[in-house]
GUMIBA-724706 format. One line per 2 residues: number of its first residue (from 1); for each residue y, x, z of C-alpha. Coordinates in pm, whole numbers. Layout:
NUM = Y/X/Z  ...
# end
This chain:
1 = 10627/11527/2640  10363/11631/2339
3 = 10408/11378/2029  10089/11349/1878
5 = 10038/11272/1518  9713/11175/1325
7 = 9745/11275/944  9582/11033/695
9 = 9493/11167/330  9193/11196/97
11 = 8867/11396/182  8913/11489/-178
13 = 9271/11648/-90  9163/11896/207
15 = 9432/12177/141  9719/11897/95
17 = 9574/11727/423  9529/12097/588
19 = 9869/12207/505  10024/11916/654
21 = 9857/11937/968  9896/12345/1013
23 = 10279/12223/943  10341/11950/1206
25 = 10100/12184/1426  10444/12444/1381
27 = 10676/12128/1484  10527/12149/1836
29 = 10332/11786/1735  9930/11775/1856
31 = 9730/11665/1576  9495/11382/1743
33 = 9176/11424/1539  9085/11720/1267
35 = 8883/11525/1027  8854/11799/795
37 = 8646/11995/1043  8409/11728/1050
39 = 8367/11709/737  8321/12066/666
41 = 8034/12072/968  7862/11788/761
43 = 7927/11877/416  8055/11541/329
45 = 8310/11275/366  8061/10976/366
47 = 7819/11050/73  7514/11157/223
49 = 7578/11080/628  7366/10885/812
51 = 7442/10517/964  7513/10653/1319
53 = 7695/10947/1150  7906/10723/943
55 = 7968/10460/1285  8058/10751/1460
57 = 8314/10953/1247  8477/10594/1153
59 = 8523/10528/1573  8650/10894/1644
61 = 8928/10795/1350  9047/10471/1424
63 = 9041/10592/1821  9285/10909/1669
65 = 9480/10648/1540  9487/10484/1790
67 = 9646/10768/2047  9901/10839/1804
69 = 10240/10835/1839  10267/10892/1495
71 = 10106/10770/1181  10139/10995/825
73 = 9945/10902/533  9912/11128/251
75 = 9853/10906/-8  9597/11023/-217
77 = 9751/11161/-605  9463/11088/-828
79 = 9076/11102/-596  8975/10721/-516
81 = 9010/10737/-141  8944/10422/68
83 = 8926/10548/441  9281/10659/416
85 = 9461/10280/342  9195/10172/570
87 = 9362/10353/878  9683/10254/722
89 = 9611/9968/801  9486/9997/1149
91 = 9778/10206/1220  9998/9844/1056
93 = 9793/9647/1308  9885/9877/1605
95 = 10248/9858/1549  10298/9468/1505
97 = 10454/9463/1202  10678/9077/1129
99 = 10646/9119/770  10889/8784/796
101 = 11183/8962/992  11048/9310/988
103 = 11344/9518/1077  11436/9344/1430
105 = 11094/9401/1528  10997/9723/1549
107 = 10777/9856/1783  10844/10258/1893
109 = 10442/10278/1863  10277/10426/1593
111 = 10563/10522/1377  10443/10508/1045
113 = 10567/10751/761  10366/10762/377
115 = 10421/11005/117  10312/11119/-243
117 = 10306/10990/-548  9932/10723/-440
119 = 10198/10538/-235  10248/10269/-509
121 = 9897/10190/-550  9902/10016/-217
123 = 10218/9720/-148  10098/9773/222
125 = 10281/10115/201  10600/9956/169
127 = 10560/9851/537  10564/10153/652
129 = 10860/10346/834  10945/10554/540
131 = 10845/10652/210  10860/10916/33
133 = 10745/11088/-323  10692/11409/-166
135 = 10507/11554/156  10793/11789/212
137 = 11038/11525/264  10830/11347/480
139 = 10776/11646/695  11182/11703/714
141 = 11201/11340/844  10918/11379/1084
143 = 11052/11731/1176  11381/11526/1289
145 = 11235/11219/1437  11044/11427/1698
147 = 11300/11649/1769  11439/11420/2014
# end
């Protein structure tokens, strides 16, 4: 069975976001949507795309969310980045979350994981799977959790 993954992070970040996707690519995991190459065919992020453009692009990454069975933000070290906490979010949504009684109610879909150093601009993090302060511990956890 292929576990697919859609990686979260900042447009502003494209070799942190790259080199986690080439990496879960090497754990056997199917990325579910390469942003990145969207945004390099466009030459932007959001600045400078139309209205259907923008509708679009936002559809194709909450749909990527959407078919994944897991969820890894990147949270974003210094660039303002909103689209990433906004799929966060989505990917929250998805799995159900009791924030009440959270731990006897998980659901196995989307697993969510966050790492870097943004994760403590956001408390909605905290409701995520795991945390962690680097990208290479998160990869080590998601490296065992689809191993199975």
């Amino acid at each position: 069975m292929t576990v697919r993954i859609y990686i979260a992070g900042a447009s502003k970040e494209p070799e942190r976001v790259r080199a986690a996707m080439t990496a879960a690519t090497k754990l056997g995991l199917e990325i579910t949507l390469d942003w990145l190459a969207a945004i390099e065919r466009e030459g932007a992020a959001n600045d400078g795309l139309d209205d259907e453009k923008r509708r679009r692009y936002s559809c194709d990454d909450i749909g990527a969310v959407r078919r994944a069975d897991w969820v890894w933000l990147l949270a974003p070290h210094e660039s303002p980045s909103s689209g990433c906490w906004v799929e966060l979010g989505y990917a929250l949504a998805l799995a159900d979350r009791s924030v009440e009684d959270r731990d006897r109610h998980w659901k196995p879909w989307p697993r969510i994981i966050v790492s870097g150093s943004g994760r403590m601009k956001s408390i909605f993090a905290s409701l995520a799977e795991m945390e962690f302060d680097h990208d290479d511990e998160a990869l080590a956890y998601l490296a065992a959790g689809t191993q199975s």
